[in-house]
PADOTOR-732480 format. One record per residue (C-alpha): residue number from 1; residue in one letter; chain; x, y, z. Coordinates in steps of 0.25 Angstrom, whole numbers, plus 5000, padded with zeros to 4 digits. Each point is the difference from the previous one (the first is absolute). Layout:
PADOTOR-732480
NUM;A;A;X;Y;Z
...
This chain:
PADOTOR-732480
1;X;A;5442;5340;5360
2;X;A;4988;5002;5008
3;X;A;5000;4985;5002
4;X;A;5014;5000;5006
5;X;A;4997;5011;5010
6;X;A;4985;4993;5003
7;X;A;5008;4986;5003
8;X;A;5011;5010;5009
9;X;A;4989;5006;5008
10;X;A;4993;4984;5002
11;X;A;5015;4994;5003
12;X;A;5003;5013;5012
13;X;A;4985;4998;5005
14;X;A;5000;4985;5002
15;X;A;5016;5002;5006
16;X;A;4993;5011;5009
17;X;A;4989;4988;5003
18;X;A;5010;4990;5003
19;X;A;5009;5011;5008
20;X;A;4989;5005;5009
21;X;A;4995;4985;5003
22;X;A;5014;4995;5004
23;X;A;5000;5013;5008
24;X;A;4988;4996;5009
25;X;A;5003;4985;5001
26;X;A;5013;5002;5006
27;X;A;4995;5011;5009
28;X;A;4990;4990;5005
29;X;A;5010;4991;5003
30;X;A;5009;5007;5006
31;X;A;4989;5005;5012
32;X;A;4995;4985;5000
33;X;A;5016;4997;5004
34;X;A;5001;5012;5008
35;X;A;4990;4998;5009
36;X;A;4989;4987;4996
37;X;A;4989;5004;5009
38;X;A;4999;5015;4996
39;X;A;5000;4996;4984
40;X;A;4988;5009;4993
41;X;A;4990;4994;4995
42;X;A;4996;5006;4988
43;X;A;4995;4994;4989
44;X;A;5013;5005;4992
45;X;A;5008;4987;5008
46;X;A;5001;4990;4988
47;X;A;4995;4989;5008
48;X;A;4985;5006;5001
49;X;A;5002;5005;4984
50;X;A;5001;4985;4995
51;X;A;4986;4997;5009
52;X;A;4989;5004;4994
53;X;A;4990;5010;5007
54;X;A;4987;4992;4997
55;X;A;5000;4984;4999
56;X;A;5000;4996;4984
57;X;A;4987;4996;4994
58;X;A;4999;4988;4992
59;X;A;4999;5011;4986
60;X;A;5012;5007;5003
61;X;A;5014;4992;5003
62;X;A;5008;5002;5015
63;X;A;5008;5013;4998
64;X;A;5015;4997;4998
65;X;A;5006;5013;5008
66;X;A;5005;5004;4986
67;X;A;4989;5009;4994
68;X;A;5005;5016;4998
69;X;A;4993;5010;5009
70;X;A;4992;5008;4993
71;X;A;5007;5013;4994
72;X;A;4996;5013;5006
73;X;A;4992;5007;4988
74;X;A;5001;5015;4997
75;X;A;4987;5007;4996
76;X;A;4997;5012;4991
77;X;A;4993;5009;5007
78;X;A;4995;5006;4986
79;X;A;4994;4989;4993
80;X;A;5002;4988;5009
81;X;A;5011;4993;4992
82;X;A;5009;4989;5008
83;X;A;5013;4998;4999
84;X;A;5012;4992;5007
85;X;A;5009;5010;5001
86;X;A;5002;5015;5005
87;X;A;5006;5004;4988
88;X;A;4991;4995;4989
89;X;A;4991;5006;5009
90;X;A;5008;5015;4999
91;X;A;5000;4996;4984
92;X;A;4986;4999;5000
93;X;A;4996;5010;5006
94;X;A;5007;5010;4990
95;X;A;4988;4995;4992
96;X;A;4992;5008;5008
97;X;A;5008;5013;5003
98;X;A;5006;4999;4985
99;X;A;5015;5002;5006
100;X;A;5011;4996;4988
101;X;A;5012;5000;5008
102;X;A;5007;4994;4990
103;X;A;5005;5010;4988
104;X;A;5009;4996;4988
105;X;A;5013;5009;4998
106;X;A;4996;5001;4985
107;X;A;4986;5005;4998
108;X;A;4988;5007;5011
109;X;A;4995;4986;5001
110;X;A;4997;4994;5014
111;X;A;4997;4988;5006
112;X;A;4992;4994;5012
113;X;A;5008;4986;5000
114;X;A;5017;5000;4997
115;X;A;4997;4987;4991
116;X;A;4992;5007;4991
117;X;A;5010;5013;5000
118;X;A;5011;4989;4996
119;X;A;4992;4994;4990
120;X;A;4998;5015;4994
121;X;A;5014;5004;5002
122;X;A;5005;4988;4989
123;X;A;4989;5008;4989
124;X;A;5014;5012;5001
125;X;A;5010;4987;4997
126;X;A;5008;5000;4988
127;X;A;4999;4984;5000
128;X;A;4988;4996;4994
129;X;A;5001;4986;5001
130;X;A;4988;4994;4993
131;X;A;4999;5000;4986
132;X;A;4987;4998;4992
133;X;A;5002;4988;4989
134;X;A;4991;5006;4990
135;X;A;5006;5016;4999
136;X;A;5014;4999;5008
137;X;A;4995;5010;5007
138;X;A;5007;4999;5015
139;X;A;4993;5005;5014
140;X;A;5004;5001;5015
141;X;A;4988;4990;5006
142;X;A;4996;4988;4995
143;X;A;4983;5007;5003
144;X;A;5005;5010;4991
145;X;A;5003;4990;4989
146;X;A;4988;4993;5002
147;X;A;4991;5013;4998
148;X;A;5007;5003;4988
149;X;A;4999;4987;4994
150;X;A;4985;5000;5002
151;X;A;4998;5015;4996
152;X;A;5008;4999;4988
153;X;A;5002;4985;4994
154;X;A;4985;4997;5005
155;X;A;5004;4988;5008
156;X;A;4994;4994;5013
């Protein structure tokens, strides 16, 4: 499940991407057709993105106008850590102050992350979905069979 939300979150950035792009390239030409004299010149018109700042050398191949910007980079001020995003920054940080913002409606247990309270909540299911071969015995999470097994059979 945390897979489909992490692929969500990389489809809507690189929509956001191609959305803010088409944005700016038809803002450029709309003030070159407005008026053709006046147009900025920015390095954001794509004509001077595709040309490379420097001239190539021969160890580096001619730039294509294609490479990504890089991404802005989010800094923790506690410990230096670097992410990409603000909010893995915000769950980071929760490492540091010990917030756990994320409380089970069964037990007192919290949590810093949501994925990890929805991996506890399924310890309260009724379906235990994974059965152990050698004692029938059934549990919620596949980790919790895997311990069992080799705390009690004695297999890697």
């Amino acid at each position: 499940m945390d897979n489909f939300w992490a692929l969500n979150a990389f489809l809507f950035s690189a929509w956001i991407g191609h959305h803010y792009r088409s944005q700016q390239l038809m803002a450029a030409n709309l003030a070159q057709v407005a008026s053709p004299s006046e147009a900025p010149s920015t390095s954001s018109t794509p004509q001077e993105e595709q040309t490379p700042s420097t001239p190539s050398s021969p160890e580096s191949p001619p730039s294509s106008g294609n490479e990504k910007k890089p991404r802005k980079r989010f800094e923790c001020p506690e410990c230096g850590a670097s992410v990409s995003r603000k909010f893995l920054l915000t769950g980071h940080m929760r490492i540091h102050t010990g917030e756990k913002p994320f409380a089970c409606r069964l037990c007192p247990k919290r949590f810093a992350d949501a994925s990890n309270l929805r991996v506890h909540e399924k310890t309260h299911s009724p379906e235990k979905t994974f059965q152990c071969a050698d004692c029938d015995k059934r549990f919620a999470l596949s980790l919790y069979l895997k311990k069992h097994v080799k705390r009690r059979h004695h297999k890697p």
